[in-house]
C-alpha positions as CSV (number, residue, x, y, z in Angstrom):
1,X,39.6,-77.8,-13.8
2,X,37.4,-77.8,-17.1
3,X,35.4,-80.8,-17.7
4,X,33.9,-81.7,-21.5
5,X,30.9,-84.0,-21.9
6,X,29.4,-84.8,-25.3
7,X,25.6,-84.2,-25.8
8,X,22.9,-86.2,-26.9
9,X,22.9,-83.6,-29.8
10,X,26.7,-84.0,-30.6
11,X,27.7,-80.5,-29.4
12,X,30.0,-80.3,-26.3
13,X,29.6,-78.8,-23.4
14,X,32.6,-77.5,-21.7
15,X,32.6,-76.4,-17.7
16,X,34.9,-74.8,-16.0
17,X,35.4,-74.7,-11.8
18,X,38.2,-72.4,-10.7
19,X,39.0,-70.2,-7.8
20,X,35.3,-69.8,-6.9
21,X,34.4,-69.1,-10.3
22,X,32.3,-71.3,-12.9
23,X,31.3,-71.0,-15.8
24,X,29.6,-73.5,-18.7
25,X,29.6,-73.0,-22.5
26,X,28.6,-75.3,-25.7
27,X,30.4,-76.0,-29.0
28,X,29.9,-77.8,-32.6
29,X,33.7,-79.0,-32.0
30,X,35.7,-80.5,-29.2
31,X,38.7,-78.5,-30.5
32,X,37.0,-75.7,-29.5
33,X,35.6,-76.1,-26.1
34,X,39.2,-77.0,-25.1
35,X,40.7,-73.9,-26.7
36,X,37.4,-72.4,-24.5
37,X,38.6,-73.9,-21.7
38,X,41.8,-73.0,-21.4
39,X,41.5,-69.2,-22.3
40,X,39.0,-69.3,-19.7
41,X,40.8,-70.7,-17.3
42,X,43.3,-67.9,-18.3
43,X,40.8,-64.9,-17.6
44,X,39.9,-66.7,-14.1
45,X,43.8,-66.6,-12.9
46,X,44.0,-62.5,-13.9
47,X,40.9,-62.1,-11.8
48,X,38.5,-61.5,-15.0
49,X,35.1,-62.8,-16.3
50,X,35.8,-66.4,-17.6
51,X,32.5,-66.6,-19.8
52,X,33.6,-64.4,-22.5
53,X,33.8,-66.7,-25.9
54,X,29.4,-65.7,-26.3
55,X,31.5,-62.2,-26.7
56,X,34.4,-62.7,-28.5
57,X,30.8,-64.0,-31.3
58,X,29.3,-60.8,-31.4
59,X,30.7,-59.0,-34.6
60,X,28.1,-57.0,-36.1
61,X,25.5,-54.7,-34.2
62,X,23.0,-56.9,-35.7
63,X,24.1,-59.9,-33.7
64,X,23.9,-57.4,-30.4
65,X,20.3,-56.7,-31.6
66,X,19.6,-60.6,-31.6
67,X,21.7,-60.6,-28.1
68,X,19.2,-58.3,-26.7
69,X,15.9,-60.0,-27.9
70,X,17.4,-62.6,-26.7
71,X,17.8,-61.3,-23.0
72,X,14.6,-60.2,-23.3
73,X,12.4,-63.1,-24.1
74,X,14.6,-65.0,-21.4
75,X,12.9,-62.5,-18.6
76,X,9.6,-62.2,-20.3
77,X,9.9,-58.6,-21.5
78,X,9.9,-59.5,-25.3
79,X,9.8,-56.3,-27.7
80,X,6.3,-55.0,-28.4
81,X,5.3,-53.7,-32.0
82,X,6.9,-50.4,-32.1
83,X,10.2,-51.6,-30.5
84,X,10.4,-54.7,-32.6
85,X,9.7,-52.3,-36.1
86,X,12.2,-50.2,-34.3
87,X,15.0,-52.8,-34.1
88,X,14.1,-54.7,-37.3
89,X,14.8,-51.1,-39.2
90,X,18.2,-51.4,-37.2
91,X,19.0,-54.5,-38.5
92,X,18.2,-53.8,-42.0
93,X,20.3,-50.4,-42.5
94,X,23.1,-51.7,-39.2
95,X,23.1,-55.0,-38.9
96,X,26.0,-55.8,-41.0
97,X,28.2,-53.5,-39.7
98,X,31.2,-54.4,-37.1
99,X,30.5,-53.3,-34.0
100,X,33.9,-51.3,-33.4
101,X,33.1,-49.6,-36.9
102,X,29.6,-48.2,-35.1
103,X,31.3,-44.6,-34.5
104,X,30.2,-40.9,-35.0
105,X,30.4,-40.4,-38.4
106,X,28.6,-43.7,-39.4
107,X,25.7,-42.7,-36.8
108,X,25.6,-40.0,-38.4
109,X,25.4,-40.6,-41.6
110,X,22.3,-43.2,-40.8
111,X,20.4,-40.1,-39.6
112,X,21.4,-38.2,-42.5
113,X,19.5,-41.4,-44.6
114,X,16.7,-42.2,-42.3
115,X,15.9,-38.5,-42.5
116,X,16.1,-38.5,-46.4
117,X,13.4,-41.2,-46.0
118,X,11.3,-39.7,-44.6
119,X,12.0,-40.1,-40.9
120,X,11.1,-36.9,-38.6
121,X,12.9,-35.7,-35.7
122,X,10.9,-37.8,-33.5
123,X,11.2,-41.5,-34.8
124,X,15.0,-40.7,-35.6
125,X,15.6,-39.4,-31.7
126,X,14.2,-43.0,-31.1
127,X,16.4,-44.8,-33.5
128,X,18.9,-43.3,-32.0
129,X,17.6,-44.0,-28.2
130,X,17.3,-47.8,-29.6
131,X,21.0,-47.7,-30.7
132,X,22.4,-46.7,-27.4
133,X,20.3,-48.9,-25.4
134,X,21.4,-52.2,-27.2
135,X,25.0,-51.1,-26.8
136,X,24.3,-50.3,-23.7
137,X,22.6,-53.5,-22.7
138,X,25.3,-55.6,-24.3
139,X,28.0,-53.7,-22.0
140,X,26.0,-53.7,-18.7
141,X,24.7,-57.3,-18.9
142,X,27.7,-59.1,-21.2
143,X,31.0,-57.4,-20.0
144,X,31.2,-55.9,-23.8
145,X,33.7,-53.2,-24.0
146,X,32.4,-50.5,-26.2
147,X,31.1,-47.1,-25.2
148,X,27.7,-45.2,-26.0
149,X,29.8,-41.7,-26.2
150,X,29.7,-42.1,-29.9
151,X,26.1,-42.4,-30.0
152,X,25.7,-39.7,-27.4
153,X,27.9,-37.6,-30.0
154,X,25.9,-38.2,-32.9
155,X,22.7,-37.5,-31.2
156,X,24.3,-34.0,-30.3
157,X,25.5,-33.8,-33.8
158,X,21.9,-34.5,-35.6
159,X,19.9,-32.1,-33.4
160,X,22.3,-29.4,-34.1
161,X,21.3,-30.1,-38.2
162,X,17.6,-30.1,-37.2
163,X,17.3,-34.1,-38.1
164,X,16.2,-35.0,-34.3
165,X,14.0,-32.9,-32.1
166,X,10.7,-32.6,-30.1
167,X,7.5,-33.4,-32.9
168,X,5.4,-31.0,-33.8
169,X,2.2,-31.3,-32.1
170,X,-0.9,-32.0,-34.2
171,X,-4.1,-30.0,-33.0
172,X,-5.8,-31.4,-36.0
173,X,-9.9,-32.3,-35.2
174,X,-12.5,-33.4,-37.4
175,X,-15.2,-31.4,-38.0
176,X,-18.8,-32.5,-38.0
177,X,-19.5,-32.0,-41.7
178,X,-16.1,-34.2,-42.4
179,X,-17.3,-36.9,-39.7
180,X,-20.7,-37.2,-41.3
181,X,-19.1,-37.4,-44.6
182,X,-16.9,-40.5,-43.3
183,X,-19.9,-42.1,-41.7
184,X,-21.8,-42.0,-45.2
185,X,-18.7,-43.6,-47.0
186,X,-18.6,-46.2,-44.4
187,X,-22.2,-47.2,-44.7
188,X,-22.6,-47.2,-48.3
189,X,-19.7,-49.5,-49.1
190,X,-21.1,-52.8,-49.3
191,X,-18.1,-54.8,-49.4
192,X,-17.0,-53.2,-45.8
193,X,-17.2,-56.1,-43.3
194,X,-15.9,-53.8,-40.5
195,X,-18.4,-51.4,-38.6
196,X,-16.3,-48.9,-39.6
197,X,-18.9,-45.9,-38.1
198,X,-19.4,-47.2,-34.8
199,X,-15.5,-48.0,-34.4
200,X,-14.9,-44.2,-35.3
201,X,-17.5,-42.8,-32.9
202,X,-16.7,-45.3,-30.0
203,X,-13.0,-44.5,-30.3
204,X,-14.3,-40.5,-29.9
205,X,-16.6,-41.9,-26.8
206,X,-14.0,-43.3,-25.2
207,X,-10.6,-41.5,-26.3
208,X,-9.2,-44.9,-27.1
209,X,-6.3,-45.6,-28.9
210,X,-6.9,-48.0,-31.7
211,X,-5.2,-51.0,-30.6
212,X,-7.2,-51.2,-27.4
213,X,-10.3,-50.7,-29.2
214,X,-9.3,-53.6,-31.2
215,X,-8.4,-55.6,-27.4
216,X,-10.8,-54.9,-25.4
217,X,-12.8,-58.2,-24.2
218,X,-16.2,-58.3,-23.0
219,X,-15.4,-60.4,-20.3
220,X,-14.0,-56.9,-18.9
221,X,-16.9,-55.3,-19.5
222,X,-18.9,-54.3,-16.2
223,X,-22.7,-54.3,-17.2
224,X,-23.8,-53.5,-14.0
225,X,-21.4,-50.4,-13.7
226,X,-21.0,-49.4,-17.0
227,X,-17.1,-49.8,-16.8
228,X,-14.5,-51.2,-18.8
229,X,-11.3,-51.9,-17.8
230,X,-8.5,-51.3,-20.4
231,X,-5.7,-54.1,-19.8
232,X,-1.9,-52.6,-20.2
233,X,-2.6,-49.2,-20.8
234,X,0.4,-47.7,-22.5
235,X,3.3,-46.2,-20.4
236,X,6.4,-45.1,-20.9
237,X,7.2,-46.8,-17.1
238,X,4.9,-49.4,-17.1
239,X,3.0,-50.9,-19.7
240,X,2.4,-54.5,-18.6
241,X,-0.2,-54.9,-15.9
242,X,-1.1,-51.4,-16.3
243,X,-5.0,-51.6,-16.0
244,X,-7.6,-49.1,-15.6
245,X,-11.4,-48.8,-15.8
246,X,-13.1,-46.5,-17.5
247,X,-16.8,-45.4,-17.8
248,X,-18.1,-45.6,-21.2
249,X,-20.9,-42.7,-20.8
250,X,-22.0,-40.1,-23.3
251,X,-20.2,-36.9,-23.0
252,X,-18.9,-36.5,-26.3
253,X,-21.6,-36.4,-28.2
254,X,-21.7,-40.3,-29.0
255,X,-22.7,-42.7,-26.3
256,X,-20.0,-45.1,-25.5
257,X,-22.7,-47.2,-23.8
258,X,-24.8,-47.7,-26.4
259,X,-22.3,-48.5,-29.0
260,X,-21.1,-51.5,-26.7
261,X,-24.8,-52.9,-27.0
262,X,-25.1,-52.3,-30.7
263,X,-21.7,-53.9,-31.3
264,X,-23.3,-56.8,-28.6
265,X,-26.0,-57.5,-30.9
266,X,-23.9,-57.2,-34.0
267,X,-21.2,-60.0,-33.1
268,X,-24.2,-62.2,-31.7
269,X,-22.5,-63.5,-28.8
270,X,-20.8,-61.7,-26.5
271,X,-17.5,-63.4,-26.3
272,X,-13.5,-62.5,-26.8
273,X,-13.0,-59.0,-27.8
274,X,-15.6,-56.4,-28.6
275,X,-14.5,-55.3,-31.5
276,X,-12.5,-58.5,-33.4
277,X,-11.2,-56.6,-35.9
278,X,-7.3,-56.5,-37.1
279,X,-5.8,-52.8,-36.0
280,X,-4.0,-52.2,-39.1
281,X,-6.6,-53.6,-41.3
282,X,-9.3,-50.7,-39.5
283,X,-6.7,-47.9,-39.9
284,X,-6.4,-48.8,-43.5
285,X,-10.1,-48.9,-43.6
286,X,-9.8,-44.9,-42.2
287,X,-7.4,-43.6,-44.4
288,X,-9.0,-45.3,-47.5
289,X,-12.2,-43.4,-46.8
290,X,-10.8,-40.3,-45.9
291,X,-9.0,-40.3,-49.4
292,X,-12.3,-41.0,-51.4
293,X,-14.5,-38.3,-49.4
294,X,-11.0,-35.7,-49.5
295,X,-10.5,-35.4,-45.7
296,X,-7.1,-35.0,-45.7
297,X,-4.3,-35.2,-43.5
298,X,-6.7,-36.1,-40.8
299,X,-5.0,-39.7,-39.0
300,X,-7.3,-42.2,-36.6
301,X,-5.5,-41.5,-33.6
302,X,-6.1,-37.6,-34.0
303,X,-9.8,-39.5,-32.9
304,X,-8.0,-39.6,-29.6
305,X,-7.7,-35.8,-29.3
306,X,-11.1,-35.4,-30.6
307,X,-12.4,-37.2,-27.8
308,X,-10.6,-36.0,-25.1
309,X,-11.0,-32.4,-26.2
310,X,-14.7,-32.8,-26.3
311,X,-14.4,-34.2,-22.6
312,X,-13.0,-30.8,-21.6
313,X,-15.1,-29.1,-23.3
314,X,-18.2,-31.2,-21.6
315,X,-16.9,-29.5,-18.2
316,X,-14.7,-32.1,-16.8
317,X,-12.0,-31.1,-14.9
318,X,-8.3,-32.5,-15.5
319,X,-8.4,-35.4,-13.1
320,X,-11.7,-36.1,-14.5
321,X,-10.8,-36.6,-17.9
322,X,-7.6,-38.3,-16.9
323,X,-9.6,-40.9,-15.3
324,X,-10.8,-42.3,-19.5
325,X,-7.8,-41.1,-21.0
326,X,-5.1,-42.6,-18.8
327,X,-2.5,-39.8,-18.8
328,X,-0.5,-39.8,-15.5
329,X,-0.2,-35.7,-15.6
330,X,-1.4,-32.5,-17.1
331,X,2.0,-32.2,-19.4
332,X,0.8,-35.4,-21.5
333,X,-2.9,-34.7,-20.8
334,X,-2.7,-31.3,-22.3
335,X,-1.2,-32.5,-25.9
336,X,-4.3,-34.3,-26.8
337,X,-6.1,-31.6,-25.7
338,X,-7.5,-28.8,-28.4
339,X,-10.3,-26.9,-27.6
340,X,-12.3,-24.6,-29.2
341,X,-12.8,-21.4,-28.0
342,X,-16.7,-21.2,-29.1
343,X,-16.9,-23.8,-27.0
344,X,-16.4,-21.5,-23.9
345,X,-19.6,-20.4,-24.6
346,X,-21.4,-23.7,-23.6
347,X,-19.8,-24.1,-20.6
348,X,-20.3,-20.5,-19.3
349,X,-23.8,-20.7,-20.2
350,X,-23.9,-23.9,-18.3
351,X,-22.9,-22.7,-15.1
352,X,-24.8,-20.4,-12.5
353,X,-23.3,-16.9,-13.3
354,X,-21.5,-15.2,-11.4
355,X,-23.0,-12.7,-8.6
356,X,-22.6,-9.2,-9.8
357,X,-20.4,-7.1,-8.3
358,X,-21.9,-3.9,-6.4
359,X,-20.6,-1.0,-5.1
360,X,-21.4,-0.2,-1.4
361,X,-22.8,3.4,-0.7
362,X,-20.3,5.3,0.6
């Protein structure tokens, strides 16, 4: 039997209890929560789901977007940056179209206009990742009836013309004279509140990426060790709760350590993060002095590579260097690695050399 009560609101909630099944829904109009109730109480006799009018209100893809945020933020996973630019792109260019209208041809012809955009292979094989999952989501956890093939189609479809694909890895590193250069135009702009120069060299120190940099605390900061733990260090199977401690030493030619203390004494108390500073607001702050001293197409988080090459290139061994940088393998390890061949030199020279070989007298 379905029961309707009236809410302090002035909605009405409608609940239904039938053959071992129940199931609860609210509406602006007691005209509908009957209509509800009897059509669920329809789907219950032929042995379906009864809670189905939240589907039969899902239109567009844009609503299944908001569906999925939704179901998200209800089990504490909300989206992070790059997912939530991913999906509010979505929305924009998707949002407004019907859901059983979302087939090859229109996938396709979004890749075909992302690319002409400017989106490469990479961030359009995630578009299209993002698509699949919020159909698939809405099918898995809301009993929707549509299938992914078409997406799995136009993904097949847009590789063939080149428009998704693997990126092309950047093995792009700073030189010293181009560093120094940066440094200069950091110092000498008066109207820079950010220490730009000792961001850039600690994020070389420490292989950072730049949002931790810009989230690490100095209550994590282990004086007596000289560690620093990074809180939810990015990964693609675990993000949240994914901490690790680092050393901050000097391996890479700028002393991680030290930059901690003179960043110490130039917040004045040590409190909240170490470096306060808005992460877009310091990358723009990097690409605005790279323009006025012409280092070009050089991007902060190439930084990243810069350090961890200069690790390798200290002596450390893979594990070693994994330890700062927080790759789980040599696969990922190895694409922020670029090392110079001169450096060989250093480390050879380093090392005890090897015992000559003699010949035994025959």
């Amino acid at each position: 039997m379905a029961s309707i009560s009236k809410l302090p609101s002035g909605a009405y909630r409608v609940q239904i209890r039938r053959k071992g099944r129940y199931a609860s829904e609210t509406f602006l109009r007691r005209d509908d929560a009957q209509k509800w109730a009897r059509q669920a109480e329809t789907l219950v006799d032929q042995g379906l789901p009864p809670n189905r009018s939240s589907i039969s209100r899902l239109h567009t893809f844009g609503d299944l977007i908001d569906l999925h945020i939704a179901d998200m933020c209800a089990v504490g996973k909300p989206p992070r940056r790059s997912k939530e630019a991913t999906l509010a792109t979505l929305k924009r260019d998707l949002g407004k179209e019907k859901v059983g209208h979302l087939d090859r041809h229109k996938l396709i012809e979004y890749g075909r206009k992302r690319a002409d955009q400017g989106a490469g292979p990479v961030t359009l094989g995630i578009d299209i990742g993002v698509i699949k999952m919020i159909l698939t989501h809405a099918a898995a956890v809301h009993g929707l009836e549509i299938s992914a093939e078409p997406v799995d189609l136009a993904r097949v479809a847009l590789k063939r013309l080149g428009l998704i694909g693997k990126g092309v890895e950047r093995d792009r590193r700073p030189t010293t004279a181009e560093l120094n250069r940066l440094f200069r135009c950091f110092d000498d702009n008066a109207r820079l509140t950010m220490p730009m120069s000792r961001i850039v060299q600690f994020a070389i120190a420490t292989a950072l990426r730049l949002d931790e940099i810009c989230r690490v605390d100095w209550n994590d900061l282990d004086i007596g060790r000289r560690m620093l733990v990074i809180r939810d260090r990015k990964d693609p199977r675990k993000k949240t709760g994914n901490d690790q401690r680092i050393p901050l030493f000097a391996a890479t030619g700028f002393d991680a350590w030290a930059l901690a203390m003179e960043q110490a004494k130039h917040v004045g108390t040590p409190k909240g993060p170490i470096f306060p500073y808005n992460s877009r607001s310091v990358g723009t702050a990097f690409r605005r002095a790279c323009a006025e001293v012409e280092v070009d197409d050089l991007h902060f988080h190439d930084l990243r590579h810069e350090g961890t090459s200069r690790l390798f290139e200290f002596g450390l061994s893979i594990e070693q260097v994994a330890l700062v940088t927080g790759h789980k393998d040599w696969k990922m390890l190895r694409r922020y690695t670029h090392i110079r061949p001169e450096a060989l030199h250093g480390l050879v020279s380093a090392r005890a050399p090897y015992p000559a070989h003699t010949f035994a007298a025959e």
